[in-house]
C-alpha positions as a Markdown table, in Angstrom:
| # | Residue | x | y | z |
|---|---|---|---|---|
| 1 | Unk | 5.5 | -0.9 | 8.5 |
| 2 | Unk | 3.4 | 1.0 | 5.3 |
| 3 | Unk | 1.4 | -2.7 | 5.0 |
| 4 | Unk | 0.2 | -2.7 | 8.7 |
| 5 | Unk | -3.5 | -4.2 | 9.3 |
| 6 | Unk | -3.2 | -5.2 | 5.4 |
| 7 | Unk | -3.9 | -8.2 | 3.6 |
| 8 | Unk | -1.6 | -9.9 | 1.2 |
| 9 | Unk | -2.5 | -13.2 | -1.3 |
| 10 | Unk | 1.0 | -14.4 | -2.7 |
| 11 | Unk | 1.0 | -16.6 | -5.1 |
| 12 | Unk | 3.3 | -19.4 | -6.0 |
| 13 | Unk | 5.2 | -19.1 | -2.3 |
| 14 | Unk | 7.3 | -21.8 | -2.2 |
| 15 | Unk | 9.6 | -20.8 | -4.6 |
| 16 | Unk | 12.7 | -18.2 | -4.2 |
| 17 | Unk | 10.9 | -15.1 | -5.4 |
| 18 | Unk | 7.7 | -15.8 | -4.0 |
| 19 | Unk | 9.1 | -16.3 | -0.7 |
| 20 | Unk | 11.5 | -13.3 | -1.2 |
| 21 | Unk | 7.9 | -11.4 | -1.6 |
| 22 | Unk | 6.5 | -12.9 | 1.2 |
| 23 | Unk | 9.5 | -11.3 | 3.3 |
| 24 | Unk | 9.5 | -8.0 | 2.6 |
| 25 | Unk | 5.3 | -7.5 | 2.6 |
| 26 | Unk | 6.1 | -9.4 | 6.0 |
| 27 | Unk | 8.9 | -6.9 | 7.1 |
| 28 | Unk | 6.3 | -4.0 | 6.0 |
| 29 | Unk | 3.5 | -5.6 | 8.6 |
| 30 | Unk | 1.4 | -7.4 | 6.4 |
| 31 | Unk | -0.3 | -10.6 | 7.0 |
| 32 | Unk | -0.1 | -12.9 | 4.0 |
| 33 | Unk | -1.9 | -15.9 | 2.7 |
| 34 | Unk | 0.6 | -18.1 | 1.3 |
| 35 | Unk | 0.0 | -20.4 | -1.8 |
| 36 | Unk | 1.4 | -23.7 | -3.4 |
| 37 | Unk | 0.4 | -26.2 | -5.8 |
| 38 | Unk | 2.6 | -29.1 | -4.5 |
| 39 | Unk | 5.3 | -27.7 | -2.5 |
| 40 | Unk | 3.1 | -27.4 | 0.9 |
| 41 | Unk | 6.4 | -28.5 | 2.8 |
| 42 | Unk | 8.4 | -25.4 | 1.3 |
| 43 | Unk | 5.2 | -22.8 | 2.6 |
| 44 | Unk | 4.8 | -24.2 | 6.3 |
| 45 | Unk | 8.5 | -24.0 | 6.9 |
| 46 | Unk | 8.4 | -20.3 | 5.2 |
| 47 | Unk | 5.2 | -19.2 | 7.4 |
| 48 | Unk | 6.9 | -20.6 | 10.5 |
| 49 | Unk | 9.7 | -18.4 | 9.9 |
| 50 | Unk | 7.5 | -15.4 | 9.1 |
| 51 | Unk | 6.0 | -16.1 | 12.5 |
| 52 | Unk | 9.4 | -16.2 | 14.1 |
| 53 | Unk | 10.0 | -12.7 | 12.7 |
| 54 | Unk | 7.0 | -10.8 | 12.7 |
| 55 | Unk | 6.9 | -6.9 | 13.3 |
| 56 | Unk | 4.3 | -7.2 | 15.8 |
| 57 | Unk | 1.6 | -9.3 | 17.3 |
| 58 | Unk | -1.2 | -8.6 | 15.2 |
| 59 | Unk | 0.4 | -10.3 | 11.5 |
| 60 | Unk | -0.5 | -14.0 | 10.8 |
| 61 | Unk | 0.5 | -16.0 | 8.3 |
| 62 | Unk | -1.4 | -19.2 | 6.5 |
| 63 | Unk | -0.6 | -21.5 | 3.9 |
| 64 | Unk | -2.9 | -23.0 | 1.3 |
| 65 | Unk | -2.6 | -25.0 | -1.3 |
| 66 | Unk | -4.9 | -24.5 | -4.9 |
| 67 | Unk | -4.0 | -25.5 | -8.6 |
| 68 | Unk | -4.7 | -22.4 | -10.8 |
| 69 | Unk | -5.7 | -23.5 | -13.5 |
| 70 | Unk | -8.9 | -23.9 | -12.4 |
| 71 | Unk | -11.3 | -21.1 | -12.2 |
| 72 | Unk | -13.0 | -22.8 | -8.8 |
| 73 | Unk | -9.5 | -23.6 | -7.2 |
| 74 | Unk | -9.1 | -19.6 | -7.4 |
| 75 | Unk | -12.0 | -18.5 | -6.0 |
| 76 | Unk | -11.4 | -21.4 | -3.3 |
| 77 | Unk | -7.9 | -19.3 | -1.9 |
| 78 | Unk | -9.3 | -16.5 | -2.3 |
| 79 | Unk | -12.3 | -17.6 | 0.0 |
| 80 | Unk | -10.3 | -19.4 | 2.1 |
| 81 | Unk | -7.7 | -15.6 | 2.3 |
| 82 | Unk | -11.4 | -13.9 | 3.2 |
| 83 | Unk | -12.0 | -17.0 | 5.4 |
| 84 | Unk | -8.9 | -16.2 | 7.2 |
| 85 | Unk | -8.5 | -12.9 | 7.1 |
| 86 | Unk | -11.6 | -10.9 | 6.6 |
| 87 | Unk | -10.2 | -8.6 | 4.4 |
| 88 | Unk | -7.9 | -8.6 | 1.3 |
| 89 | Unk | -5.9 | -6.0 | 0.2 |
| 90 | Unk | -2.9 | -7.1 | -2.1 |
| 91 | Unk | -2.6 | -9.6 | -4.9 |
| 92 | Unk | 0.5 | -10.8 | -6.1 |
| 93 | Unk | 0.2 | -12.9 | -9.1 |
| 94 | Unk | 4.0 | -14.7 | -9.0 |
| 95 | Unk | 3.1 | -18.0 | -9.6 |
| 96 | Unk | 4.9 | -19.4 | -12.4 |
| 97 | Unk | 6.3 | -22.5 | -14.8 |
| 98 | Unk | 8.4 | -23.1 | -17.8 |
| 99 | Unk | 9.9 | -25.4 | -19.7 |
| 100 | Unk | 12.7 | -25.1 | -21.8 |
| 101 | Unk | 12.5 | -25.2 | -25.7 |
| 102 | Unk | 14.9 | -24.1 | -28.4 |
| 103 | Unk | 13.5 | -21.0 | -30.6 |
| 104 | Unk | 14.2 | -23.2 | -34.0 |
| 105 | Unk | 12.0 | -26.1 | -32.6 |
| 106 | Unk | 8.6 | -25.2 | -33.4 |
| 107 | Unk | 8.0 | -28.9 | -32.9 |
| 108 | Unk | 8.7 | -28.5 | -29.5 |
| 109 | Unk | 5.8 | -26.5 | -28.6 |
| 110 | Unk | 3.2 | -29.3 | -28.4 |
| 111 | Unk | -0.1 | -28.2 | -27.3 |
| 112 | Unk | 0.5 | -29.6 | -24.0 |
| 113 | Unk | 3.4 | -27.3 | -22.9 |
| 114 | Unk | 1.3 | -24.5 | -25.2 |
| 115 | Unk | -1.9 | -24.9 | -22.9 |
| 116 | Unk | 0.0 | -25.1 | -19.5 |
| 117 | Unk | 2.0 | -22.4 | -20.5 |
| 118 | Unk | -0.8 | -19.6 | -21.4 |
| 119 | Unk | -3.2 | -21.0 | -18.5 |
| 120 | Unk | -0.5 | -20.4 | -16.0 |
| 121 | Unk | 0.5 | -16.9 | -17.0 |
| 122 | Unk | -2.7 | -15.8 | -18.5 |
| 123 | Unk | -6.0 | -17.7 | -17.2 |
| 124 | Unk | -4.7 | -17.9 | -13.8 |
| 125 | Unk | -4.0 | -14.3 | -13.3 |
| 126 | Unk | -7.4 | -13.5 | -14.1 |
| 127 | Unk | -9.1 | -15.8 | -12.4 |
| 128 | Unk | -8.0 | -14.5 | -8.8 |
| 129 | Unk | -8.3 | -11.1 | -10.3 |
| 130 | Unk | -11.9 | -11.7 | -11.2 |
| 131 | Unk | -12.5 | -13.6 | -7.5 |
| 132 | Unk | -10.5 | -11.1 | -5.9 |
| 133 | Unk | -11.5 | -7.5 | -7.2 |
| 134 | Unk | -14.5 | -6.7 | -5.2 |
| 135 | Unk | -12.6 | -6.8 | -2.4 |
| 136 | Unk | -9.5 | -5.5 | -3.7 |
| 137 | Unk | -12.1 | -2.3 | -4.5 |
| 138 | Unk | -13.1 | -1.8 | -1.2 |
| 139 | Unk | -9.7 | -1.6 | 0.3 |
| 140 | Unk | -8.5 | 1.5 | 0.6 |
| 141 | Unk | -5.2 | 0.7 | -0.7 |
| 142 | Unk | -6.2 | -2.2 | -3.4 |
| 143 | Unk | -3.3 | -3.0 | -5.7 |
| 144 | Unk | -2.6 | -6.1 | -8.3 |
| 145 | Unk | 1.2 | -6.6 | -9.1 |
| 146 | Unk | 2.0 | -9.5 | -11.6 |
| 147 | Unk | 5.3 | -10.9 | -11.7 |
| 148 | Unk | 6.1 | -11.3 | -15.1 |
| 149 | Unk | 9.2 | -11.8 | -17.0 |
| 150 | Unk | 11.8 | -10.1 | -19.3 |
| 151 | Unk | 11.1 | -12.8 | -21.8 |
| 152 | Unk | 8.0 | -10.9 | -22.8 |
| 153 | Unk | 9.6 | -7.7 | -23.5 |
| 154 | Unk | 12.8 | -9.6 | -25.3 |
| 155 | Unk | 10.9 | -11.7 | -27.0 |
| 156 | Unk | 13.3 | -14.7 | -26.1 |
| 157 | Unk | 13.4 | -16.9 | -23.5 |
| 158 | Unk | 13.1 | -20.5 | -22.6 |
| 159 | Unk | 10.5 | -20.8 | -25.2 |
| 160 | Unk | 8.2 | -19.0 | -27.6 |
| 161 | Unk | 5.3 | -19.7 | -25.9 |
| 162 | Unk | 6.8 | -18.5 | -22.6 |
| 163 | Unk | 7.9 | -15.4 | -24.1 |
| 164 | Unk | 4.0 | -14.4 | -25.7 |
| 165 | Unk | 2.3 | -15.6 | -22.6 |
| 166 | Unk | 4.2 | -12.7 | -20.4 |
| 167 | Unk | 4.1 | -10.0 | -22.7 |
| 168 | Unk | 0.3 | -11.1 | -22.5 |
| 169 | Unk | 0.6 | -11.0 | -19.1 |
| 170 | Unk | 2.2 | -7.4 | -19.3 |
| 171 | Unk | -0.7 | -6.4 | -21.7 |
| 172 | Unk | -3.2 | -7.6 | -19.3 |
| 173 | Unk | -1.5 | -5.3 | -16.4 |
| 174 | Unk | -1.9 | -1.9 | -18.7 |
| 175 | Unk | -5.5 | -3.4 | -19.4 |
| 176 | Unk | -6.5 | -3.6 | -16.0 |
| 177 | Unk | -5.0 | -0.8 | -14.8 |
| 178 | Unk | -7.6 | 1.3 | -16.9 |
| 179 | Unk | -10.2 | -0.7 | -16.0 |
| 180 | Unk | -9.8 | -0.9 | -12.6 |
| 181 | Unk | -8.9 | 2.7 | -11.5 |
| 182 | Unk | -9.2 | 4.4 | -9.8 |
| 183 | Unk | -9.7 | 1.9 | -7.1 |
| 184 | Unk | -7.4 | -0.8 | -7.5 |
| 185 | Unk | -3.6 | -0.1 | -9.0 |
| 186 | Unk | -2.2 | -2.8 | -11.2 |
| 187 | Unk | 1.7 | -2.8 | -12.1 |
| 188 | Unk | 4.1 | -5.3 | -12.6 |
| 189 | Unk | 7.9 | -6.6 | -11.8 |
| 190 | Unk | 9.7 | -8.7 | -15.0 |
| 191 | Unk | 12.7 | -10.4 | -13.2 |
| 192 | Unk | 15.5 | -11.9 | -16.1 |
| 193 | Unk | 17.5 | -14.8 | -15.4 |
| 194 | Unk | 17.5 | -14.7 | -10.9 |
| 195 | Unk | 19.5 | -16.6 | -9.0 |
| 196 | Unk | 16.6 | -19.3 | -8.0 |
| 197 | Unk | 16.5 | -23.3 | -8.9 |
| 198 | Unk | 13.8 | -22.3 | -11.5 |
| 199 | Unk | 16.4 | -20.9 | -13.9 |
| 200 | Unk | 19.5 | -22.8 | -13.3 |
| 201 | Unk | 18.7 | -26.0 | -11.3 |
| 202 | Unk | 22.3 | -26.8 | -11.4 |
| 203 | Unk | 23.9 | -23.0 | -11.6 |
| 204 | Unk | 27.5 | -23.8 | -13.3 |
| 205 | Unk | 27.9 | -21.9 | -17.0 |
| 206 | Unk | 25.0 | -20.8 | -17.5 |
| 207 | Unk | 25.1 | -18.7 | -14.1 |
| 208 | Unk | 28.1 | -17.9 | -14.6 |
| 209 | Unk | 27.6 | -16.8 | -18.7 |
| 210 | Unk | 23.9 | -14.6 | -17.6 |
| 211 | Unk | 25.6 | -12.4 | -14.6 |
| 212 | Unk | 28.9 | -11.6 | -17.0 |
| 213 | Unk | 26.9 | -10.2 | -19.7 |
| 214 | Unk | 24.5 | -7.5 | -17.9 |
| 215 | Unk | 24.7 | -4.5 | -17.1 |
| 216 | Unk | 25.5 | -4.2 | -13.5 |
| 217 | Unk | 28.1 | -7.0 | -12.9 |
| 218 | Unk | 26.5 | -9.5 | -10.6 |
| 219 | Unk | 23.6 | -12.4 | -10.5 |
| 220 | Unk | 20.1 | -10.9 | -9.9 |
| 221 | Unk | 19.0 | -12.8 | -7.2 |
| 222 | Unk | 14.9 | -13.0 | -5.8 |
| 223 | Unk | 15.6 | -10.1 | -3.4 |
| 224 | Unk | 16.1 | -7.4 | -6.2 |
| 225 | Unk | 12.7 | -8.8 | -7.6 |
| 226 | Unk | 11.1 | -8.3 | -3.7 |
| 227 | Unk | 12.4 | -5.4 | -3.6 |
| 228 | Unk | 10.9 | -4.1 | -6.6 |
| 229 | Unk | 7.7 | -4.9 | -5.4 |
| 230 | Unk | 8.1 | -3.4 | -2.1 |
| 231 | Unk | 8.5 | -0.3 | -4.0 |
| 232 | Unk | 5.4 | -0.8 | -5.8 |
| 233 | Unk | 3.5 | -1.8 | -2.3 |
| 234 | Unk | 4.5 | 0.3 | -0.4 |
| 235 | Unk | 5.7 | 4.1 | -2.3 |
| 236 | Unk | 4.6 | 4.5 | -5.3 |
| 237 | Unk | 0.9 | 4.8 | -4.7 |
| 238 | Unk | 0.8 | 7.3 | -7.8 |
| 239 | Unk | 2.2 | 4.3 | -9.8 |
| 240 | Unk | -0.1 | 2.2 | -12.0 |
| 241 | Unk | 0.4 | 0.1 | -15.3 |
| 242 | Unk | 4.0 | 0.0 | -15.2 |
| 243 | Unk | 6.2 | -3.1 | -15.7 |
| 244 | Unk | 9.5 | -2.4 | -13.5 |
| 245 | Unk | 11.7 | -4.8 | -15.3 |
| 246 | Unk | 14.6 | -6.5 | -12.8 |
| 247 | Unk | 17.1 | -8.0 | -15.0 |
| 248 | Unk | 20.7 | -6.0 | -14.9 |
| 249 | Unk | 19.9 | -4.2 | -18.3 |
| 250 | Unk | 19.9 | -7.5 | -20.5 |
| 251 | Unk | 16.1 | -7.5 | -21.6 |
| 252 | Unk | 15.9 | -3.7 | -22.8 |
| 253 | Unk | 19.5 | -3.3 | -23.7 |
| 254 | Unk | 20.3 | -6.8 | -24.9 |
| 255 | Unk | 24.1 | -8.5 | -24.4 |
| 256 | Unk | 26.9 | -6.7 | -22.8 |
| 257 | Unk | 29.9 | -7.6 | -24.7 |
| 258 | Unk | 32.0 | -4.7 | -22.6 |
| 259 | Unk | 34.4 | -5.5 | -20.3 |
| 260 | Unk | 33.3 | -4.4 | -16.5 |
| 261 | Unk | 35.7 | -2.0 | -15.8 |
């Protein structure tokens, strides 16, 4: 229960690793403002079950629904968290999209997927972190955690663009983190290839092919990425502008072509 009385702004909810955040911030007695672009369905059934297992009486849970890509759609959650809440504490910046495109098909990246891309991952974290900071600063415990991905430390990915717009991302948490301190810590958690419908809609080989060529033998799956940043929430308050990345080895050490023994 380190989160008790604390506030919590997740977004991108309704998918597996944002809900897998939203249970252990839960789990650690916060109360958490849940967000979606479309999937509204996917958040009330997810805050229902928060409500069904709550640590105690005084968490609350609500759902709201904002596209980021807009500067006034940001600062309308984070009213509406403030609205709701009176307070805000903890802002995870999870929401994400991609599209696949082959590294050889520079023709590919057409400036549609280019704009969505780098607004998502880049504009959209710092518009809630702009909206967001003065009362982020006068928490006592104010901390920014952006989920990022391996891609940007690799350099590979499901495309290009996806791959600059996180190690971006990643820049922007070591920015931030100097600019913000001492009163708000900034890190961030880089899953690899997870175990969610995001990466492998239809699992088979390509499952299969990720989880028997890392380093530790299995699929990641959204609760190793939740877990990391329980870690960050809730332990490692000396811990700012780091980048914990979750991804069995592969992004820093590259293909395992050794047999696990």
């Amino acid at each position: 229960m380190k989160l008790k009385n604390q506030v919590a702004l997740v977004t991108g909810a309704s998918g597996g690793i944002g809900s897998a955040i939203c249970r252990v911030l839960a789990e650690e007695g916060a109360s958490i403002m849940l967000h979606t672009h479309k999937r509204i369905e996917h958040c009330n059934a997810l805050e229902s079950e928060l409500m069904d297992s709550r640590c105690h009486g005084g968490q609350s849970f609500f759902t709201q629904q904002a596209d980021l890509l807009y500067e006034s759609e940001a600062l309308r959650l984070v009213k509406g968290a403030l609205a709701r809440f009176s307070r805000l504490d903890i802002l995870i910046n999870n929401a994400g999209w991609s599209k696949a495109v082959a590294a050889s098909d520079l023709s590919g990246l057409d400036d549609q997927l280019i704009e969505h891309t780098l607004r998502l991952k880049i504009n959209a974290p710092l518009y809630l972190i702009r909206s967001a900071e003065p009362f982020l600063s006068a928490s006592p415990a104010g901390q920014i955690i952006n989920i990022t991905s391996v891609a940007g430390i690799a350099s590979r990915g499901s495309s290009i663009v996806y791959a600059a717009a996180n190690a971006a991302l990643s820049s922007l948490t070591r920015s931030l983190a100097r600019s913000l301190a001492p009163r708000v810590r900034v890190n961030a958690v880089a899953p690899g290839f997870v175990d969610t419908g995001f990466v492998w809609p239809e699992g088979g080989p390509a499952k299969a092919h990720v989880s028997s060529h890392n380093y530790i033998g299995r699929t990641v799956e959204p609760e190793d990425v939740a877990e990391a940043v329980r870690f960050l929430a809730c332990s490692a308050s000396s811990v700012t502008g780091e980048e914990l990345a979750i991804d069995g080895g592969i992004g820093r050490l590259g293909k395992n072509d050794k047999p696990f023994l």
